[in-house]
C-alpha positions in Angstrom: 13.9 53.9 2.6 16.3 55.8 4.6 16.3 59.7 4.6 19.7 59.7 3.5 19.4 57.1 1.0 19.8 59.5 -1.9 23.7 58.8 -2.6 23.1 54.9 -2.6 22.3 52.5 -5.0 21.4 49.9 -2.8 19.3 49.4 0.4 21.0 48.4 3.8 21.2 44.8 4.7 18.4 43.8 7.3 21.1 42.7 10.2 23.4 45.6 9.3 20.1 47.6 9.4 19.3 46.2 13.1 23.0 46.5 14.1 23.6 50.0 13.2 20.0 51.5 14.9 20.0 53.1 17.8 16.3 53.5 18.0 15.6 50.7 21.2 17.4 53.0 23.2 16.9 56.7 21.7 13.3 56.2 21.3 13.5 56.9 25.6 14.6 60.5 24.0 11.3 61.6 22.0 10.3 64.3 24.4 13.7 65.7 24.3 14.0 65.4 20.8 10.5 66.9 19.6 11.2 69.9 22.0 14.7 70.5 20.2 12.8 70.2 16.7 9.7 72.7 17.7 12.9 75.4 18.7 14.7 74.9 15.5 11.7 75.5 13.8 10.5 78.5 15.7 14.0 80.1 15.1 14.9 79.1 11.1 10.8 81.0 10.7 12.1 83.8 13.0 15.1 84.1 10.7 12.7 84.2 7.6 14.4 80.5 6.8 11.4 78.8 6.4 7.7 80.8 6.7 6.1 80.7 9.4 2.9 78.9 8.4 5.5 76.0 8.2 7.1 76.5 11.8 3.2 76.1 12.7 2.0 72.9 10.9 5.7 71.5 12.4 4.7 72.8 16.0 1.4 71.4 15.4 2.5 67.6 13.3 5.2 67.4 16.7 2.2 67.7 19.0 0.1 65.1 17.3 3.3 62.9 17.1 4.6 63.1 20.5 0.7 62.7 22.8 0.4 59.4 20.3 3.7 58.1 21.6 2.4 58.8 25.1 -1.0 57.5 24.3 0.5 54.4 23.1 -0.4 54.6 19.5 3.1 55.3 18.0 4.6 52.6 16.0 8.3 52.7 16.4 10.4 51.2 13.4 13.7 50.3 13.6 14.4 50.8 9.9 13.4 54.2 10.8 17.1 53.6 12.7 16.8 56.1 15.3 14.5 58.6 17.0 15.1 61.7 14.8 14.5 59.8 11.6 11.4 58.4 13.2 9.5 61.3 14.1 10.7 63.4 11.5 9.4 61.1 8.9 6.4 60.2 10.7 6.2 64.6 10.4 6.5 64.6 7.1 4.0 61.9 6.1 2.2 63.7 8.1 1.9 67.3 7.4 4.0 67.0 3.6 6.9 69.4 2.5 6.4 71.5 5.3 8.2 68.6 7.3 10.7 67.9 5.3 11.9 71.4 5.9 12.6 70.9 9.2 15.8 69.6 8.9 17.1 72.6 7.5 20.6 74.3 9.1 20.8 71.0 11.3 22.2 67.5 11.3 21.8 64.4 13.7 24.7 65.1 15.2 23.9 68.6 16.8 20.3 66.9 17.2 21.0 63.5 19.0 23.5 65.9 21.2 20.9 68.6 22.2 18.4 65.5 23.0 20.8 63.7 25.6 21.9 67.2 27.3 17.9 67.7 27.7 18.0 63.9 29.0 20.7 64.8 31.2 19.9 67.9 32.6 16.1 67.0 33.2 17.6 63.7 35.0 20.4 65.2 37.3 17.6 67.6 38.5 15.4 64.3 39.1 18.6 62.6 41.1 19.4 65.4 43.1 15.6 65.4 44.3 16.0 61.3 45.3 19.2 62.4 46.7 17.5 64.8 49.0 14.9 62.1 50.1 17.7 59.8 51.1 19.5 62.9 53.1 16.5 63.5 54.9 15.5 60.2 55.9 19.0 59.8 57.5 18.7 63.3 59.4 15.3 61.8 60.5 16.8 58.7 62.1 19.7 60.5 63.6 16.9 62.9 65.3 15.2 60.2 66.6 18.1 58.5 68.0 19.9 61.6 68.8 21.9 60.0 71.7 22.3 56.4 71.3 25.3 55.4 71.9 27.3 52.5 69.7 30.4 51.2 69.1 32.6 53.4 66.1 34.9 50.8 63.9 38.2 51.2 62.8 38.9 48.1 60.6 36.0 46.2 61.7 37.3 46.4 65.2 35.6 48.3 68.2 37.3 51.4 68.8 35.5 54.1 70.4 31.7 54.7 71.3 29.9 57.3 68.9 26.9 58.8 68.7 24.6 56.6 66.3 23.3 59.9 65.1 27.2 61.3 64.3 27.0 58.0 62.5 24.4 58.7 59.9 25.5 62.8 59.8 28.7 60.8 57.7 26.0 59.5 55.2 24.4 62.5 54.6 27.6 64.5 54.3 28.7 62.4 51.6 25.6 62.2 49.8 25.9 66.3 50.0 28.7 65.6 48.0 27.1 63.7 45.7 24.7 66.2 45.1 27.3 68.3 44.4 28.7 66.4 41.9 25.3 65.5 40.5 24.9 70.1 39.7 28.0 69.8 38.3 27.2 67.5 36.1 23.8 69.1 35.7 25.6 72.2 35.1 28.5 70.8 32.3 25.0 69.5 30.8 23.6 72.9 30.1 25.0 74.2 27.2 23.3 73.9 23.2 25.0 72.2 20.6 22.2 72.9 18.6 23.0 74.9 15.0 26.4 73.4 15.5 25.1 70.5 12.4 27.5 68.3 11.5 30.6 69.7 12.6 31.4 73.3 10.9 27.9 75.1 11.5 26.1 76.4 8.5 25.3 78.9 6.2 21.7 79.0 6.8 21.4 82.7 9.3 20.6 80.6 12.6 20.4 81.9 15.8 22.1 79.7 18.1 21.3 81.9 21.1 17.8 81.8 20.5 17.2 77.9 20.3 19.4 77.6 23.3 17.5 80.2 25.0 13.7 78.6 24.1 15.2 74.9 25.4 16.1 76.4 28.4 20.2 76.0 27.9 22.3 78.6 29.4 24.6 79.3 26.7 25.1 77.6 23.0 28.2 75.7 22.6 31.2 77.9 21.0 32.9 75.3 19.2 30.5 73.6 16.5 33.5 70.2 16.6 33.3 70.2 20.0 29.5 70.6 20.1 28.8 67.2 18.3 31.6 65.3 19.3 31.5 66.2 23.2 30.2 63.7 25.9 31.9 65.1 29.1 28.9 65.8 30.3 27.5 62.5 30.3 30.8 61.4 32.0 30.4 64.2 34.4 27.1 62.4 35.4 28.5 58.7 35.1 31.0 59.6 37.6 28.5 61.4 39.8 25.9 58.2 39.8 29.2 55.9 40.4 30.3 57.4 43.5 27.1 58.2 45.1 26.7 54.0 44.2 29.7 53.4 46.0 28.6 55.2 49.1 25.4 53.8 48.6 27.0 50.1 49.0 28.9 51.4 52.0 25.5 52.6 53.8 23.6 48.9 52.7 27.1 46.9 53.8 26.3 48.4 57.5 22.9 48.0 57.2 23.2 44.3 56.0 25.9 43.7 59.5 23.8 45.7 61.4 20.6 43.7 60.7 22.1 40.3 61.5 21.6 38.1 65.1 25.5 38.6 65.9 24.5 42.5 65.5 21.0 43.0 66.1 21.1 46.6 66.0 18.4 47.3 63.6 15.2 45.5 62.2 14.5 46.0 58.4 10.5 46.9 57.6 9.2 43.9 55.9 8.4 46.1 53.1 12.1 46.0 52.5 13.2 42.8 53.1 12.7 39.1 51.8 11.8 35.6 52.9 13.4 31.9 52.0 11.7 29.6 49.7 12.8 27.1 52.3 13.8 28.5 56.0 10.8 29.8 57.0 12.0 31.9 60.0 14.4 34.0 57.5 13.9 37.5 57.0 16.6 38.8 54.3 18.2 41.9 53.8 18.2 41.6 49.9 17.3 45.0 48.8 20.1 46.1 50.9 21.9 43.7 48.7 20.9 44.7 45.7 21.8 48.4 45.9 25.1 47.3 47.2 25.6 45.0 43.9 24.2 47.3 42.0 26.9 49.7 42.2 28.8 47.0 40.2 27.1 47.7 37.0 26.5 51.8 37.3 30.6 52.0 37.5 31.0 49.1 34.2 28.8 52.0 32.7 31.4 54.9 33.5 34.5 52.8 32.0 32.2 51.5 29.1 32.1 54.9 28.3 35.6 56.0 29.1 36.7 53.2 26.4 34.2 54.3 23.8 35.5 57.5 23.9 39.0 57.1 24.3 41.3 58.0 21.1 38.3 59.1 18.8 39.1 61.8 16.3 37.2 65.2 15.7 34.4 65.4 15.4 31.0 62.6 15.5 32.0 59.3 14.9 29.4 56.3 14.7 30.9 55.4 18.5 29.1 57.8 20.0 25.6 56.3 19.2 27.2 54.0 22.3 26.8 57.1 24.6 23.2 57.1 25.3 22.5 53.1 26.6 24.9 53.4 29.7 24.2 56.6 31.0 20.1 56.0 31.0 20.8 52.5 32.7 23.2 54.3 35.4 21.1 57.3 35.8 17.7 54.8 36.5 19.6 52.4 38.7 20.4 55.1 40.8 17.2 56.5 40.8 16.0 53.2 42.1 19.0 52.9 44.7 18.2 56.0 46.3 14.4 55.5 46.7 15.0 51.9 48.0 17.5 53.2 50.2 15.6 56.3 51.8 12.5 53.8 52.0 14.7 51.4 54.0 16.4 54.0 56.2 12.9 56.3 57.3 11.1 52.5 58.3 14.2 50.7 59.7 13.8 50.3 63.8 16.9 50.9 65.5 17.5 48.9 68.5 19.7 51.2 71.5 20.1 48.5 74.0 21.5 46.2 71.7 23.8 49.2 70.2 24.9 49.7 73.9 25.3 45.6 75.2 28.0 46.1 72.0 29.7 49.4 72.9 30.3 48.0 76.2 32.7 45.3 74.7 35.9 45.8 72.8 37.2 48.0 75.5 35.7 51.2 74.1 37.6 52.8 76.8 41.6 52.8 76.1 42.2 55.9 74.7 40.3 58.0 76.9 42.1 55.8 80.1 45.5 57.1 77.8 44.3 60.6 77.8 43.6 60.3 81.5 47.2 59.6 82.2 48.5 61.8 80.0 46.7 64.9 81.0 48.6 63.9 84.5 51.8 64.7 82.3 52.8 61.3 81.2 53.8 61.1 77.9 51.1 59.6 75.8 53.2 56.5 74.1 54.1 55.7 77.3 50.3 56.1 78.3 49.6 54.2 75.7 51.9 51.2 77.0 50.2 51.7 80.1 46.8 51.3 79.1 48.2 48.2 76.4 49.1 46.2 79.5 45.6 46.9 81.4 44.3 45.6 78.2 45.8 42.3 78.6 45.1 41.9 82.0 41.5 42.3 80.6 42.2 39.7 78.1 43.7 37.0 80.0 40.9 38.0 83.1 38.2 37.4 80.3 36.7 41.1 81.9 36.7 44.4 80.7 38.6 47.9 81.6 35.4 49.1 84.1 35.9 45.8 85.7 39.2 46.4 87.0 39.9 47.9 89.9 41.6 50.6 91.4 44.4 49.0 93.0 44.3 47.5 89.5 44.9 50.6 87.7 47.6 51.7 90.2 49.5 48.7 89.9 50.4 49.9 86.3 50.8 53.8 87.3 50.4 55.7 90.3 49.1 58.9 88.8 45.8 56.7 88.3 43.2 57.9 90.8 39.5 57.1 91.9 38.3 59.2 89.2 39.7 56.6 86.8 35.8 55.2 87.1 34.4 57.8 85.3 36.4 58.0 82.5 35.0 54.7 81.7 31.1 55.9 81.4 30.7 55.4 77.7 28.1 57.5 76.8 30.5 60.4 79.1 33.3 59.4 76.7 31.5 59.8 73.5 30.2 63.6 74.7 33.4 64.7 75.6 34.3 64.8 72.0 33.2 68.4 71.9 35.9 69.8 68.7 34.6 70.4 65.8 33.3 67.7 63.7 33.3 65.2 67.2 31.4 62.7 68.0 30.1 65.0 71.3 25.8 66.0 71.8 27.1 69.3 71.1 29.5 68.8 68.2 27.1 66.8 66.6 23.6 69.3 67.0 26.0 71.5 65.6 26.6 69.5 62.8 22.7 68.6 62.6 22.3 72.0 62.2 24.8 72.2 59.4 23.4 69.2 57.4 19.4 70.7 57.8 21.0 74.1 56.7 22.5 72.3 53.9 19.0 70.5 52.7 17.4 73.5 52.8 20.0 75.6 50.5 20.3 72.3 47.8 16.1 72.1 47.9 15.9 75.7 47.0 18.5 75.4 43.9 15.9 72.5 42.9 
């Protein structure tokens, strides 16, 4: 029978039973949820609200209850509907009245509420430290291939050689700002609903401060409505784990181009990639894949929970029991996405020569053959125009700009010199991008130096 069974007459129906239990998914909460339970008993004995030889045989039931759900030995019920009523009638059959006054000065809705902050908190920390992994197999690669030179795309087009390492610097600066996002949400997790009960506090003499303090929350939640009936937090991290996805499918989309024969920049480890069941010389890319599809289903979990919570009243309604499902699947598949991804990245080899055969087309060269003529004090559309109809000479000549030559060059302007050769060097052409934030040697061990300062302040607030 169900611990709030007193008011009714009859029992619930067996599928209404099975519909309305949350249990399958908060049962993932039982740590959290024994940890809040052991606080709110240690606080109602410190406020002389139960005794205190009953705050120990709860302490002590709790212990017994939660090592037999990690041994294996715990039976989980769904009639018992969700993980609260589960353990804390397991308690009580356990250790007799004393459990049944744990639930004193509390409800399930300040409960389940303290349980997923604890979830949330204890995960973003456990994101941000996959999130590091990821950063620093990037930095790794873009040490290793510090000067490689490849072609940089605007709209899938060649456009100007870059640094391969400036390349993945742009990876791990976003993922900095995922990690950002990620303490934020770790931050908007950290506050105790607990003592709030069902919506308007109680009248039992808790102290709030104290069972926030001994769960490790910063502050208890001021508003007891908002307490149970707030889930920012969770979208806080939804939204976090949905744009670190979305980068993520970015980095795999290159990774999957860059592995192909028309690329060949990089080999995948064949610890991260697949066979055919029927081509035999096929080597696949499909974890790459399935982080990029992946990203699909961690963003369906942010709106799922946008929609659950749009237009609900003050304070808990029944719709929030949909809170928990999404955010445990988006927080895991990210989990997974960024140690698949850092795996994939640190054993990837990177191929420079090809990187190099491809810079060499697209003519890489046009702007800076613009700039040339328009540090000679032509005006740069009309440099531009200049360099547009070299171009087309290329085109039509089936060459490229450093095949031209200089009479070439002159036949389109005058002010082009002998010099004009070295303006095409594309490796010269990628360093002389020295401002800040360029694609230059400099610029960029500058920026190296920025990212690895960065790890090192975001480990340290781990």
């Amino acid at each position: 029978m169900a611990l709030w069974s007193g008011r009714f007459e009859e029992g619930v129906d067996a599928f209404t039973q099975r519909f309305g239990a949350s249990l399958p998914v908060d049962c993932k909460l039982y740590a959290q949820d024994i940890a809040g339970s052991k606080a709110h008993a240690s606080m109602l004995a410190a406020q002389g609200v139960i005794s205190a030889e009953d705050a120990q045989a709860i302490a002590a039931g709790l212990d017994g209850i939660q090592a037999d759900i990690e041994a294996g030995a715990f039976a989980f019920d769904v009639n018992d509907e969700d993980i609260h009523m589960a353990i804390e009638g397991e308690l009580t059959r356990r250790i007799g009245t004393a459990g049944a006054r744990l639930h004193t000065g509390r409800s399930r809705n300040d409960q389940v509420a303290t349980d997923t902050r604890l979830y949330a908190k204890a995960r973003c920390t456990q994101l941000m430290e996959a999130n590091l992994e990821l950063r620093h197999a990037l930095v790794q690669q873009a040490q290793a291939h510090f000067d490689v030179v490849l072609p940089g795309y605007t709209h899938l087009q060649h456009a100007q050689p870059v640094l391969l390492s400036h390349h993945l610097l742009a990876y791990a600066w976003m993922l900095g700002r995922d990690f950002e996002r990620l303490a934020a949400a770790r931050d908007a997790a950290d506050a105790c609903p607990l003592g709030a009960a069902a919506l308007a506090g109680t009248t039992y003499p808790l102290d709030r401060h104290a069972t926030a303090a001994a769960l490790g929350f910063s502050r208890p939640i001021p508003n007891s409505l908002d307490a149970v009936s707030d889930r920012d937090f969770l979208l806080d991290l939804l939204y976090a784990a949905s744009v670190s996805c979305i980068h993520l499918s970015r980095l795999c989309e290159e990774v999957i181009l860059w592995s192909t024969a028309e690329f060949g920049f990089i080999t995948l480890s064949d610890a991260f990639s697949t066979g055919s069941s029927i081509m035999p010389q096929k080597k696949n890319p499909d974890f790459a894949e399935l982080i990029r599809g992946k990203s699909g289903r961690v963003v369906g979990d942010l709106m799922a929970l946008l929609m659950t919570l749009k237009s609900l009243p003050l304070a808990y309604n029944k719709d929030l029991q949909e809170d928990k499902e999404g955010a445990i699947d988006a927080a895991d598949t990210l989990y997974d996405c960024y140690r698949c991804a850092a795996g994939m990245v640190a054993t990837m080899a990177v191929h420079p020569e090809a990187m190099m055969a491809q810079a060499k087309k697209g003519y890489l060269a046009a702007t800076d053959v613009a700039d040339y003529l328009a540090k000679k004090g032509m005006p740069f559309r009309q440099a531009h125009e200049v360099v547009g109809h070299l171009v087309l000479l290329c085109e039509k000549r089936g060459c490229d700009l450093d095949d031209l030559s200089l009479a070439d060059f002159q036949a389109e302007s005058s002010l082009f010199e002998a010099d004009i050769a070295e303006q095409l060097d594309l490796r010269r052409i990628a360093d002389a991008r020295t401002t800040f934030g360029g694609t230059g040697s400099g610029a960029v061990r500058e920026q190296m130096a920025a990212v690895e300062a960065a790890l090192g302040a975001d480990a340290a607030r781990l």
